[in-house]
VOGU-3710 file (C-alpha; in Angstrom, 3 decimals, decimal comma):
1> xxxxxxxxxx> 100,231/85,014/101,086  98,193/86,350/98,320  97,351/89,327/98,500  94,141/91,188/96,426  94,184/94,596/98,544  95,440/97,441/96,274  96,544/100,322/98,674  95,754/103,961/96,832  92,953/104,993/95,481  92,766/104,895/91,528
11> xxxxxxxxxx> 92,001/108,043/89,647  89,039/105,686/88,038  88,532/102,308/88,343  88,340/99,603/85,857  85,007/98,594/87,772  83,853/102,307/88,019  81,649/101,893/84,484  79,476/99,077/82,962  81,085/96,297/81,790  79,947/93,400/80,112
21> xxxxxxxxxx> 82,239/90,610/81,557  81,892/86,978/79,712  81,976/84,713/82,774  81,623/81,336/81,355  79,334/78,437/82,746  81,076/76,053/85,155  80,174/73,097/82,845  82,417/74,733/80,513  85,034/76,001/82,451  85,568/73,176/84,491
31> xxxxxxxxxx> 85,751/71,207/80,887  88,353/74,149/79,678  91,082/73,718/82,408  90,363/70,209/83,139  91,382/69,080/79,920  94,817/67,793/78,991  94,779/69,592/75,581  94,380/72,571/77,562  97,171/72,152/80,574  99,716/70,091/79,167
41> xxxxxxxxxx> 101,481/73,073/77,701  101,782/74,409/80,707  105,506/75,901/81,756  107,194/77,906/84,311  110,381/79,449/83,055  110,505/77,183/80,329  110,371/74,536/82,720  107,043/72,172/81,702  105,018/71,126/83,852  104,373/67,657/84,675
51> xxxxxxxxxx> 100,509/68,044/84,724  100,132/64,132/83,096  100,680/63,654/87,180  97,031/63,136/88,335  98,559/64,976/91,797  100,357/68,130/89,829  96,891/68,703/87,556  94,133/68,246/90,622  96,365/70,941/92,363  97,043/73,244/89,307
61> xxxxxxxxxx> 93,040/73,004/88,508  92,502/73,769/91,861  94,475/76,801/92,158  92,694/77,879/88,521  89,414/77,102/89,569  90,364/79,742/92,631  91,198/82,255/89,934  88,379/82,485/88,012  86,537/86,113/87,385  83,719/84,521/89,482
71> xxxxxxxxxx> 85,615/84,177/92,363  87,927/86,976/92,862  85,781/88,956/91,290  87,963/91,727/90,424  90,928/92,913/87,537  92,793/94,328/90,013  95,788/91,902/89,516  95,849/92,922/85,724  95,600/96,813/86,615  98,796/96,184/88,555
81> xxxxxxxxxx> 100,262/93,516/85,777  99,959/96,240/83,283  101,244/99,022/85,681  104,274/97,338/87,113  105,620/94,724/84,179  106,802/96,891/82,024  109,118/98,543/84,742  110,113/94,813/85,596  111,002/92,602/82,560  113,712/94,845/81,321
91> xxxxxxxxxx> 115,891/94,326/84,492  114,935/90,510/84,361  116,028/90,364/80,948  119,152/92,402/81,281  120,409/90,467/84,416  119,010/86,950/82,592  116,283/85,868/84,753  113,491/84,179/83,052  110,346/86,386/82,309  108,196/84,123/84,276
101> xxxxxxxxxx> 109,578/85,713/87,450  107,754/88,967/87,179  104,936/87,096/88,465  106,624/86,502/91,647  105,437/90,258/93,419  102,103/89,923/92,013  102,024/86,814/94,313  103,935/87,662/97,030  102,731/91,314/97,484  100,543/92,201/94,895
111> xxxxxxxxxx> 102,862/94,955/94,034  102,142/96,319/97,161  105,214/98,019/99,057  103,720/97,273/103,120  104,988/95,135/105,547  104,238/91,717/106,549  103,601/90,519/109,998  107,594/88,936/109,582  109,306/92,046/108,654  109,343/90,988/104,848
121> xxxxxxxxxx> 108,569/94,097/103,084  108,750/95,911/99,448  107,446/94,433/95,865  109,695/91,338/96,593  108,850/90,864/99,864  112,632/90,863/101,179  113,350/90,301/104,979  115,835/93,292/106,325  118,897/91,134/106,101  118,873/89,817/103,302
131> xxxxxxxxxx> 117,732/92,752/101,246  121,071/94,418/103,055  122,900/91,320/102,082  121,992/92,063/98,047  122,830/95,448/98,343  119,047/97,765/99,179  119,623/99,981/102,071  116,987/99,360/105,418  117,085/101,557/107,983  114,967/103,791/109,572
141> xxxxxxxxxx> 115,669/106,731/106,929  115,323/104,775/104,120  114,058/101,504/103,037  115,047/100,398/99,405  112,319/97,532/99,496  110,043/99,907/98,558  111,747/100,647/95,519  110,597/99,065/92,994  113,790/99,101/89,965  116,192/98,978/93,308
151> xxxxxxxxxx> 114,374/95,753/94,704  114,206/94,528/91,385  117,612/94,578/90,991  118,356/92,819/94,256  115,913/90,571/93,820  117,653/88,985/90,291  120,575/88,782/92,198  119,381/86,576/94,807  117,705/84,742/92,035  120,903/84,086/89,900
161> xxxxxxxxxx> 122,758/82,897/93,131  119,677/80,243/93,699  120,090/79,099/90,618  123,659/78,552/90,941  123,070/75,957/93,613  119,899/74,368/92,712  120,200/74,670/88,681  116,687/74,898/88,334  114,170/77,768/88,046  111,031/75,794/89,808
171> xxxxxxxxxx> 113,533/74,875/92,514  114,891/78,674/92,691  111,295/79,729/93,206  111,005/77,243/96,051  113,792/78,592/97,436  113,129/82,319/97,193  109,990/81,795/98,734  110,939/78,561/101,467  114,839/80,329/101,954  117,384/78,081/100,614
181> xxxxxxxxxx> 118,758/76,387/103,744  115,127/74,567/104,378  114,820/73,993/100,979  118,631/72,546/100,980  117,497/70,574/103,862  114,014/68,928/102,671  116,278/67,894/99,472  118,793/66,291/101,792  116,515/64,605/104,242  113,894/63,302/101,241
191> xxxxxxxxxx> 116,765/62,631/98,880  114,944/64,493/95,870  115,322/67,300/94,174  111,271/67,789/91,810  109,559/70,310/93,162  106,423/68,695/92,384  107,229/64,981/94,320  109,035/67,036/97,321  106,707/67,095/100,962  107,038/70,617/101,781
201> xxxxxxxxxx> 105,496/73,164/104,214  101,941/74,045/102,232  102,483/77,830/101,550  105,790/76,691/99,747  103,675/73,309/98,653  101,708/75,584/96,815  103,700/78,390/95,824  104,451/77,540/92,305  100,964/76,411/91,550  99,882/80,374/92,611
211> xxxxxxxxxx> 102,626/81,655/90,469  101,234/79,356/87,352  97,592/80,652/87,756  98,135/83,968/88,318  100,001/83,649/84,772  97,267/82,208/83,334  94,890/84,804/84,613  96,983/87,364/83,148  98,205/85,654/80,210  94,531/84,184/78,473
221> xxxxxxxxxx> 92,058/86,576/81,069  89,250/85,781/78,654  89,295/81,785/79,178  88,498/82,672/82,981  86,226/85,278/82,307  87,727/88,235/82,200  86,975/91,401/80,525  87,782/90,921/76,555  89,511/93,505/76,028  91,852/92,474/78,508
231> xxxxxxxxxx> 93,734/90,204/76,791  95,031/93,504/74,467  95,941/95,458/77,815  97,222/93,176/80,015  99,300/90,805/77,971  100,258/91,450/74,691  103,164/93,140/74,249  102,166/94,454/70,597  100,586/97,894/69,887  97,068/97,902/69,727
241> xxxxxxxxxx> 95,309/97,441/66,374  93,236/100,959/64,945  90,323/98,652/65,786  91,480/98,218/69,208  92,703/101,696/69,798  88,875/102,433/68,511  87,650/100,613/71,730  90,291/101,805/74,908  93,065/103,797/75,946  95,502/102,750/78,751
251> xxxxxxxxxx> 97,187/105,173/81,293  100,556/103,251/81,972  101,590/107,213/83,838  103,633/104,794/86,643  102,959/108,015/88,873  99,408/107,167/88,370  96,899/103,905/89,256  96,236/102,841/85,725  92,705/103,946/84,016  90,601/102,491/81,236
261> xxxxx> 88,974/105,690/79,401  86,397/104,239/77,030  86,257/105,908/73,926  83,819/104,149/71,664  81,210/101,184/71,690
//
């Protein structure tokens, strides 16, 4: 399940000073992801989309729609995006897992290392077996789970295994999140293998529909109302600009909640 609760206190908040937030009118957000100009690029893992699928797009809007600043209300998600990425997409690179897969804690955990009702625990959510099973260490001493380069490590080598069976990255994050004997097993019984046709259980139903908005959120915050100046801290991967570096600064201290310091209007 999603979650949105943060455990730790941050040293200061992003929502701890005025803010002038551009939430845009429904009319014109509803026109904005609605459109097929606007969601037929759409990919996961370099895997498109098929939102020209009246189904795929009223679920993907739906799932937007859910995303909006409006609604959640908080940046939260993009405090721990820019905390916790650049720890993760070296070790997805290195191990050749597509990029799109560091969205995969922020959706199962929100890069939160607790403890589900299950016994799935850590950034990647692993139950105690199988995290033994890709080599983390669970025990009452120690719990490697909760490690976030460790899990992350574990975690591309379950993924690279799914993807030796299934060949596909929107059926690997099916599996990771359904475990791949029930997905092997709705592909057998419904004799298909799209992700987006199969009848499956609704949290994995929806699963890659979360993982697609939350990347949008992160990715473009500004078209769903997020702070401006998020788009410069949360997902490009460029320095800032003189002008930009004029307007924030960014604690990434990964011993340390992330802080926005305002410097100048």
């Amino acid at each position: 399940m999603f979650k949105y609760v943060i455990n730790g206190a941050s040293r200061k908040r992003i929502d701890s000073f005025p803010q002038q937030v551009d939430v845009p009118s429904e009319e014109k957000e509803e026109k904005e992801v609605s459109s097929k100009k606007s969601l037929k690029t759409l990919e996961f893992a370099n895997e498109r989309i098929p939102v020209n699928d009246a189904r795929v797009a009223w679920r993907l809007n739906k799932h937007l729609r859910a995303h909006y600043y409006r609604n959640v209300g908080t940046n939260k998600l993009h405090q721990k995006a820019a905390r916790w990425f650049p720890v993760i997409e070296p070790i997805l690179k290195l191990h050749g897992i597509p990029e799109d897969f560091k969205y995969i804690p922020l959706v199962e955990s929100g890069f939160s290392d607790g403890v589900s009702h299950r016994g799935a625990a850590g950034y990647w959510q692993f139950m105690p077996g199988t995290a033994r099973t890709y080599g983390l260490k669970v025990n009452d001493e120690r719990d490697d789970r909760k490690n976030i380069r460790k899990s992350t490590v574990a975690a591309c080598k379950y993924l690279k295994e799914l993807f030796q069976e299934f060949g596909s990255w929107t059926l690997v994050a099916a599996a990771y999140n359904t475990g791949e004997n029930n997905l092997r097993r709705e592909m057998y019984r419904q004799r298909q293998r799209n992700y987006y046709k199969m009848r499956l259980n609704r949290e994995t139903a929806t699963y890659l529909y979360k993982i697609v908005s939350v990347k949008e959120i992160i990715e473009k915050p500004t078209k769903y109302g997020y702070v401006s100046r998020s788009r410069n801290l949360l997902a490009s991967k460029q320095e800032a600009s003189p002008k930009q570096a004029d307007v924030f600064s960014f604690n990434t201290d990964l011993n340390s909640t992330p802080a926005f310091t305002i410097l100048a209007n």
